[in-house]
VOGU-3710 file (C-alpha; in Angstrom, 3 decimals, decimal comma):
1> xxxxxxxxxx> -9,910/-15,388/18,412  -12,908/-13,548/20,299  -11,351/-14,704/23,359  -7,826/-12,812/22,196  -9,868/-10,084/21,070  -11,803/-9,292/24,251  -9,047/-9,442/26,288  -6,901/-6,521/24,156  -10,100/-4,735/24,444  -9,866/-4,576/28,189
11> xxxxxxxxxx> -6,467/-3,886/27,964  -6,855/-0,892/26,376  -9,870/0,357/27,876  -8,030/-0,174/31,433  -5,166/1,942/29,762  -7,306/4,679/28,629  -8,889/4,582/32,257  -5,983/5,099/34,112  -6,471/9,189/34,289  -10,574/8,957/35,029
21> xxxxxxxxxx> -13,583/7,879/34,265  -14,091/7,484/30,304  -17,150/9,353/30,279  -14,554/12,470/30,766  -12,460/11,976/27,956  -12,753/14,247/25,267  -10,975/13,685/21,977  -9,251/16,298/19,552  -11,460/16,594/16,252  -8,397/14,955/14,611
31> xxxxxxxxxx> -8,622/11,737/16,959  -12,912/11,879/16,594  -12,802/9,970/13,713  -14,370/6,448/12,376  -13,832/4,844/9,004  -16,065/2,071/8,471  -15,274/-0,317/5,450  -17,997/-2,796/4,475  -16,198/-5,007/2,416  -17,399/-6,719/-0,294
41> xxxxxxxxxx> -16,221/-10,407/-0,551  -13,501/-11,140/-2,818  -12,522/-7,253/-4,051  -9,068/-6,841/-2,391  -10,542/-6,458/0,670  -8,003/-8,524/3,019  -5,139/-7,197/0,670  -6,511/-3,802/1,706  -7,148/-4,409/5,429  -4,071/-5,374/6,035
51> xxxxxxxxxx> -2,684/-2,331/4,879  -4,530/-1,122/7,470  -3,387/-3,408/10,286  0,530/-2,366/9,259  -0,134/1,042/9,832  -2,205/1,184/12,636  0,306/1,094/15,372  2,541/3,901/13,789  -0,266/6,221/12,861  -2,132/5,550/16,043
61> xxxxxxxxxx> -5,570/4,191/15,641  -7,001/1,022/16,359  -8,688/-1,828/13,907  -11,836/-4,139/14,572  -13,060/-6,730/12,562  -16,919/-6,641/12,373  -17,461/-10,460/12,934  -21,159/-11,307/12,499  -22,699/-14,517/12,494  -22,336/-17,012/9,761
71> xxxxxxxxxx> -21,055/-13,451/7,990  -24,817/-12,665/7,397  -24,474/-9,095/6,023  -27,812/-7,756/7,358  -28,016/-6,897/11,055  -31,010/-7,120/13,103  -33,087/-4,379/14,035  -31,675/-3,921/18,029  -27,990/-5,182/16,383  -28,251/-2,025/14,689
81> xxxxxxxxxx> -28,477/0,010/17,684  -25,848/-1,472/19,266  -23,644/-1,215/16,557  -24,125/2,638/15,981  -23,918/3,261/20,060  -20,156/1,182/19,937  -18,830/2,748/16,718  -20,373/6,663/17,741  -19,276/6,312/21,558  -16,322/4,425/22,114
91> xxxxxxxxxx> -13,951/6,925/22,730  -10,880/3,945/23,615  -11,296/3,255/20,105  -11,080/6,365/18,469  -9,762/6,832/15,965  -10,893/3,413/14,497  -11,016/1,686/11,056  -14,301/-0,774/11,224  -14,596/-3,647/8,461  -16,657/-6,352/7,845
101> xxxxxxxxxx> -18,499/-8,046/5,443  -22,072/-5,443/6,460  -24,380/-3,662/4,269  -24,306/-0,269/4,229  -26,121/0,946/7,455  -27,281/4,601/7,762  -26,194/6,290/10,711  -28,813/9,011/10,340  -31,366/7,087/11,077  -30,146/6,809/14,463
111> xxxxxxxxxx> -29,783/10,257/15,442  -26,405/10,700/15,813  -24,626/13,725/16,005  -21,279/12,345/13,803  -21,446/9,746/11,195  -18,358/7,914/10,386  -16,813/7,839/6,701  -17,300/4,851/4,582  -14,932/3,414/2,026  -15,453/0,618/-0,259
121> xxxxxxxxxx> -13,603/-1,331/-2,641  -15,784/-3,244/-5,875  -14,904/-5,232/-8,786  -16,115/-6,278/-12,400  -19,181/-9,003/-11,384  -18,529/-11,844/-13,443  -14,482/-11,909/-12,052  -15,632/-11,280/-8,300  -17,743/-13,949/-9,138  -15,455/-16,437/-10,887
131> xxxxxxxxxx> -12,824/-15,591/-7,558  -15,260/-16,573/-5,090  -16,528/-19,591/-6,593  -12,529/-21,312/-6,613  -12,353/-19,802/-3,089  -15,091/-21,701/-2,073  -13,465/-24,489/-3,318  -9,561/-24,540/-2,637  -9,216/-21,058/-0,236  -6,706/-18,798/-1,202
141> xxxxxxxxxx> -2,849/-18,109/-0,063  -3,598/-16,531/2,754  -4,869/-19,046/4,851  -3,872/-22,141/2,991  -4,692/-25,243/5,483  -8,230/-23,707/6,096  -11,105/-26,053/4,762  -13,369/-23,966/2,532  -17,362/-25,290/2,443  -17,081/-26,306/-1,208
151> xxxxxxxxxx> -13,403/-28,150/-0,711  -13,316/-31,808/-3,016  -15,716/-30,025/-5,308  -13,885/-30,389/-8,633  -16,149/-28,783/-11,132  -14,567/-25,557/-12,874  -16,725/-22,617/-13,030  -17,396/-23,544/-17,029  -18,973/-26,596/-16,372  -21,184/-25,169/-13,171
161> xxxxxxxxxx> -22,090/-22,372/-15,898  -23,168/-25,296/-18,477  -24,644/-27,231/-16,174  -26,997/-24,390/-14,787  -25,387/-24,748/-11,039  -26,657/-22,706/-8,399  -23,223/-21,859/-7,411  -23,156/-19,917/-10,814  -26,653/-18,498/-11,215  -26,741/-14,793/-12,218
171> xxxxxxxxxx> -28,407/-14,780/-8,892  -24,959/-15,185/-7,520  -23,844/-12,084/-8,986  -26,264/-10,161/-6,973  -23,740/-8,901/-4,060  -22,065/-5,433/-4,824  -25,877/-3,838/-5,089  -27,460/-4,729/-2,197  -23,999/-3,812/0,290  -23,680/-0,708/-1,061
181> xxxxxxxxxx> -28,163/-0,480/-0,843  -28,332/-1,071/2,640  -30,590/-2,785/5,043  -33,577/-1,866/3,193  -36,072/-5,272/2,327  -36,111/-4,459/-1,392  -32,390/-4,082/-1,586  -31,655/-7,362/-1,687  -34,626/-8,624/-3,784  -32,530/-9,448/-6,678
191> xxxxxxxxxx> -32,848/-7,414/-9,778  -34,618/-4,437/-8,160  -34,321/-1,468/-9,923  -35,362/0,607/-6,735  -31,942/-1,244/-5,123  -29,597/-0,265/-8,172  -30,765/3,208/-8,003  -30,778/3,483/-4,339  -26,947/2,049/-4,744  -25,948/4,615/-6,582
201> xxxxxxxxxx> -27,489/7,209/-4,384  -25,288/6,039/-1,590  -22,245/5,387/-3,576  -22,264/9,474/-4,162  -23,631/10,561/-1,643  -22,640/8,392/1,814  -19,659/6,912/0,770  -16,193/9,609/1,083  -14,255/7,196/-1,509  -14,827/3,423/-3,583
211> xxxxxxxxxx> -12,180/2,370/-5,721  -12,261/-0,769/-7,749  -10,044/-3,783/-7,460  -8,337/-3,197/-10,612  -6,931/-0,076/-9,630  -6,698/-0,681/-5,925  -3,291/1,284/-5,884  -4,697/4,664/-7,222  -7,624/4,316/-4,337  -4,701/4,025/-1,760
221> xxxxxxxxxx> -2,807/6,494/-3,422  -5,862/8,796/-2,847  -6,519/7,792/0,547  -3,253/8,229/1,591  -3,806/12,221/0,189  -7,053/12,483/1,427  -7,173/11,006/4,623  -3,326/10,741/6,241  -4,427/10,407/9,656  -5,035/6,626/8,743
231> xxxxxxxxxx> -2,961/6,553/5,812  -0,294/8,045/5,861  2,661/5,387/4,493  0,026/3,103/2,609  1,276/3,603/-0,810  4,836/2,532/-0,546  4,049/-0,163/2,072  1,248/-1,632/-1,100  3,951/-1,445/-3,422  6,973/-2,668/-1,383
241> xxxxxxxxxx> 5,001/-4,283/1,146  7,547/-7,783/1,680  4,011/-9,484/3,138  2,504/-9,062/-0,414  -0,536/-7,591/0,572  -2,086/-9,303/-2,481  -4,147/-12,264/-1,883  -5,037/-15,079/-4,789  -7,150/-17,307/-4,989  -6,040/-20,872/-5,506
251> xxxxxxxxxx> -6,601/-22,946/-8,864  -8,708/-20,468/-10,277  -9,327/-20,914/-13,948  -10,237/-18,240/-16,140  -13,822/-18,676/-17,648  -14,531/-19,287/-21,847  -15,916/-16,384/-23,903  -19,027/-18,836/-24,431  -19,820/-18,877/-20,460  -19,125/-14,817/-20,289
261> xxxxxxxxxx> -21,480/-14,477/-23,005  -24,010/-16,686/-21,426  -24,136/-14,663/-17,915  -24,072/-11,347/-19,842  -27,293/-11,980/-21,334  -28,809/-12,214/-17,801  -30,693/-8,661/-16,685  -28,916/-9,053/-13,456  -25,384/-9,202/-14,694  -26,505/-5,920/-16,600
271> xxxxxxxxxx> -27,889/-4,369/-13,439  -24,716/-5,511/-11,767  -22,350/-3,749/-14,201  -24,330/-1,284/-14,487  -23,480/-0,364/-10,779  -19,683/-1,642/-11,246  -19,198/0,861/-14,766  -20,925/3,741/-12,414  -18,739/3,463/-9,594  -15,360/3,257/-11,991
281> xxxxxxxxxx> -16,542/6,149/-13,423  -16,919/8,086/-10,630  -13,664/6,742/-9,041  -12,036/7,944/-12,517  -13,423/11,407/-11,894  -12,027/11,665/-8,692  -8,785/10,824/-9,819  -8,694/12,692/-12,377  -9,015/15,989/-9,990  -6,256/14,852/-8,281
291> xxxxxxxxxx> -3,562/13,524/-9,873  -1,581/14,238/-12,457  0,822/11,906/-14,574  4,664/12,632/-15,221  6,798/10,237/-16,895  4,392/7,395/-16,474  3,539/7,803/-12,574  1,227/9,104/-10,893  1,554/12,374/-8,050  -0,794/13,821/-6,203
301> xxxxxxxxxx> -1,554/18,214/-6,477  -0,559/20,319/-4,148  -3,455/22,318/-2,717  -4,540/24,178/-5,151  -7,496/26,994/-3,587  -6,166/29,255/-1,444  -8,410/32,616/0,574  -8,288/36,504/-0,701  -10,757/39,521/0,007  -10,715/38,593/3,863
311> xxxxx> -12,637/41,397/5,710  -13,083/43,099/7,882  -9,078/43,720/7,832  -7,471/43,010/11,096  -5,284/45,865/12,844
//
């Protein structure tokens, strides 16, 4: 697959070089654009993404997967660099949609002149939880022959629970916090208040849109409004979409009330949610400034400012 992938990347860099050096190129403000999605595993994210990879040929931008090693979400210090010089100055790659499972990574820090626009997707803890724990163990329908590092483990998610597993541990539920944190050492020292809060911070202020699994339609829906350049075509392709572009996780059982109960009394399942019922509220707001409902669906306003008083009148 990296093999594959370098060699389309010289393909088009060869294409784009054709007409001079690619230090001279100089994009239109529509085509200077980079969306960066750090995905959160087991949110929708491949069911999203490939949304993306449908459209990206007919509205002209290009995708990369952000494959990092042993899908370790925090970069190292001179990995960082790199990473901000690629996604700020690769012009053959412009516009460009950028996931991966990454923390959020502040482009600020780095001087740059233009930071991209993040997107994110999250979902209730305990079910992002539950979903990851049976992918572990018997993968998903998208990729159905591929061995999954828990595979022949037979124990549901109830019993791990009972048991006290470590595949279960609230600890586990300490993901959606520290990607949306950042690269900071106390983000990901679970059940840091300083990381929740920090969270947040980003969520409203760094990130252009999150949505939440269990209204992933609405988020496209938004998207689509919002940002057509990339989107444009995303919500009837999710809802008609003959790929399905949902993907479920095999043999997952639901879990009890009793094992709910149990991992709700834990202070980081509360932290946890606490970030989750946050950024559905916030998602909800958006929404609710732009959309309206008629007959049980959902349509996007019209613009709906316009300019007056413009002075000094022309001739």
């Amino acid at each position: 697959e990296r093999a594959i992938a370098r060699h389309e990347v010289r393909e088009i860099e060869q294409r784009h070089t054709v007409d001079g050096p690619r230090q001279d190129v100089v994009l239109d403000e529509e085509d200077d654009v980079v969306i960066i999605y750090n995905r959160v595993p087991k949110t929708a994210s491949t069911s999203f993404t490939n949304i993306a990879y449908d459209l990206c040929a007919k509205n002209k931008y290009h995708v990369l997967h952000i494959n990092t090693t042993k899908n370790n979400p925090v970069m190292s210090l001179q990995d960082q660099v790199r990473f901000v010089k690629n996604v700020t100055s690769w012009k053959e790659m412009k516009p460009g949609f950028y996931h991966g499972h990454i923390s959020y990574l502040d482009f600020a820090k780095f001087g740059v002149k233009k930071k991209p626009i993040y997107i994110n997707v999250i979902r209730d803890p305990i079910e992002r939880l539950v979903s990851y724990y049976y992918f572990l163990r018997f993968g998903d329908d998208y990729r159905p022959g591929l061995r999954r590092r828990k595979q022949g483990d037979k124990k549901t998610f109830d019993e791990c629970v009972a048991a006290g597993g470590s595949d279960c541990a609230p600890e586990k539920l300490w993901l959606q916090i520290p990607f949306f944190c950042g690269h900071s050492s106390e983000c990901w020292n679970v059940g840091s208040r300083w990381a929740l809060e920090q969270a947040k911070y980003n969520l409203i202020n760094e990130y252009f849109l999150v949505g939440v699994t269990e209204e992933l339609e609405d988020f496209i829906m938004l998207l689509e409004a919002a940002l057509p350049r990339f989107f444009r075509g995303a919500t009837e392709l999710y809802r008609t979409g003959k790929k399905s572009h949902l993907r479920k996780t095999t043999e997952k059982k639901l879990p009890t009330k009793e094992t709910i109960a149990k991992l709700q009394q834990s202070e980081i399942w509360k932290m946890e949610n606490e970030f989750y019922e946050f950024a559905l509220e916030q998602f909800q707001f958006v929404r609710a400034h732009a959309v309206r409902e008629k007959d049980g669906e959902l349509y996007i306003l019209a613009q709906n400012f316009f300019y007056e008083k413009i002075y000094p009148k022309s001739n």
